[in-house]
C-alpha positions as semicolon CSV with decimal commas, in nm:
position;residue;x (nm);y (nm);z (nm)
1;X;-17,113;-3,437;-0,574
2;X;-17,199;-3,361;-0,229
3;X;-17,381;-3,071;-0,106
4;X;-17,335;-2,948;0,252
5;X;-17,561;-2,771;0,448
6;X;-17,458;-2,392;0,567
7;X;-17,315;-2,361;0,887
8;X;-17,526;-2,134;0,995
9;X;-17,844;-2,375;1,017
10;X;-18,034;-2,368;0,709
11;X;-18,054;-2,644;0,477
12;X;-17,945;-2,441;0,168
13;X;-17,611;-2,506;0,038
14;X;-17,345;-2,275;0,138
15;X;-17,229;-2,125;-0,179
16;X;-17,661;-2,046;-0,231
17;X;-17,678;-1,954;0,182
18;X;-17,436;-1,748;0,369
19;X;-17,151;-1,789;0,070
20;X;-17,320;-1,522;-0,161
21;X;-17,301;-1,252;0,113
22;X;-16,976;-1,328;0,185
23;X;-16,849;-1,356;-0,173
24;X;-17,044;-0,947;-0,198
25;X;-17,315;-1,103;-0,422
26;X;-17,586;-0,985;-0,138
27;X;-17,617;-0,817;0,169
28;X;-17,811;-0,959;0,450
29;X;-18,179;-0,834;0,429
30;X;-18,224;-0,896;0,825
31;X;-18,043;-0,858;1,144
32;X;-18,107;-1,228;1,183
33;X;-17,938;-1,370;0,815
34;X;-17,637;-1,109;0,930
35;X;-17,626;-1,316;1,200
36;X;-17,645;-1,593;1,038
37;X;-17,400;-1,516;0,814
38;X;-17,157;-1,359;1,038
39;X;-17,165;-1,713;1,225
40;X;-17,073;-1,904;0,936
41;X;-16,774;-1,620;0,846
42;X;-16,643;-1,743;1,218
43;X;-16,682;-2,098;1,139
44;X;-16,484;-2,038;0,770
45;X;-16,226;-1,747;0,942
46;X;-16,314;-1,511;0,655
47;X;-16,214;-1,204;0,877
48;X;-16,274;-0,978;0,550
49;X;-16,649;-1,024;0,589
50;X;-16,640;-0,992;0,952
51;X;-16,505;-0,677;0,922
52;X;-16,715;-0,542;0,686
53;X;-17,009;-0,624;0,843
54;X;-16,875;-0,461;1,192
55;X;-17,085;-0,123;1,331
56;X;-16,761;0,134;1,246
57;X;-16,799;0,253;1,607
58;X;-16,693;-0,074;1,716
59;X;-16,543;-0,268;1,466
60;X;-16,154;-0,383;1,595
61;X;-15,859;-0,298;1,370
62;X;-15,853;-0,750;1,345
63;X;-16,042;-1,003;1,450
64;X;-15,814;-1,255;1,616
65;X;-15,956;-1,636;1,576
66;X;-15,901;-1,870;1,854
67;X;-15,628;-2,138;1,725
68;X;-15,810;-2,502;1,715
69;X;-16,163;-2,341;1,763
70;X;-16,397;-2,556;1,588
71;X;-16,758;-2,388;1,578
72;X;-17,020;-2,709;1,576
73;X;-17,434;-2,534;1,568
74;X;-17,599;-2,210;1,589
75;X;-17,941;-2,205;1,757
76;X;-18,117;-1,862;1,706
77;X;-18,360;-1,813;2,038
78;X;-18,495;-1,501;1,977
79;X;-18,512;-1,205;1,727
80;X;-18,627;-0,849;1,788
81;X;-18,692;-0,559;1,542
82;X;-18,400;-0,618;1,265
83;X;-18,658;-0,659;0,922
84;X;-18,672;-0,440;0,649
85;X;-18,890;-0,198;0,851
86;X;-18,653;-0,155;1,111
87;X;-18,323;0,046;1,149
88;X;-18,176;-0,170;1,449
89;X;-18,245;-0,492;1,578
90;X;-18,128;-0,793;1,840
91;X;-18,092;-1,140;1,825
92;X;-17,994;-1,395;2,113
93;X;-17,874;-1,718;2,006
94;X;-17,643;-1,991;2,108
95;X;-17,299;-2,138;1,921
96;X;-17,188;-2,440;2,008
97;X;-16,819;-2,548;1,978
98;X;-16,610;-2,796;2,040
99;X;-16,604;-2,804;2,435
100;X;-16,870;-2,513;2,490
101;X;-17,161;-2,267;2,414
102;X;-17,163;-1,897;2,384
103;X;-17,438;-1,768;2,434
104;X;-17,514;-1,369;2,355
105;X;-17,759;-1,112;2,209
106;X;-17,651;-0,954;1,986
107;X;-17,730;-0,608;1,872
108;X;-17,755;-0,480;1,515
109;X;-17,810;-0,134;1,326
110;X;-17,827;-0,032;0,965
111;X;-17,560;0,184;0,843
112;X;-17,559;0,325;0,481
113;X;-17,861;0,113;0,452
114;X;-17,711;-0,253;0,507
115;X;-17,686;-0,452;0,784
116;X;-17,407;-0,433;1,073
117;X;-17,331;-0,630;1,436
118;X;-17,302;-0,334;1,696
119;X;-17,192;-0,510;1,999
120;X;-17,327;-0,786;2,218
121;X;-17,392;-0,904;2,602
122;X;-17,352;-1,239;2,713
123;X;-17,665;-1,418;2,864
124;X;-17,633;-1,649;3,171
């Protein structure tokens, strides 16, 4: 049986990694494993999860995927606030994909006491 690493970086298996939050198992316990996770919901197009982890003031009625986008690394650069002392948080990373990089921080709250990507900038 083989047992891939998570998309989002780690070396834990998927279904132990990012998979349990998106199955509803767990919530994210920082802004940075929401990230993480959020990252490997783009790179499986589970839109559900996307969603539900989307600040209400700016979450879009869909999230449309890019046909033949094929996500290929995350690289986290930097966090700021977003533990379990903090109500809001950032984190700048980089995603690779096939033919590119985007490169953003991202900004994060806690609603109802999980979790949620506000909204992001792109970095230069």
């Amino acid at each position: 049986m083989i047992t891939r690493s998570c998309p989002c970086g780690l070396p834990k298996p998927y279904a132990a990694c990012c998979g349990r939050f998106h199955r509803g198992e767990a919530a994210a316990p920082t802004a940075e494993a929401l990230m993480r996770s959020r990252y490997s919901a783009f790179v499986k197009r589970d839109e559900g999860y996307l969603l539900r982890t989307w600040h209400p003031g700016t979450r879009p009625p869909r999230v449309e995927f890019e046909p033949g986008m094929r996500w290929t690394g995350l690289e986290i650069l930097e966090t700021g606030g977003g533990s379990a002392f903090h109500s809001s948080g950032t984190v700048t990373f980089r995603a690779a994909y096939a033919g590119g990089v985007l490169h953003e921080r991202s900004r994060f709250e806690r609603v109802e006491g999980a979790w949620v990507y506000v909204d992001g900038d792109f970095v230069e």
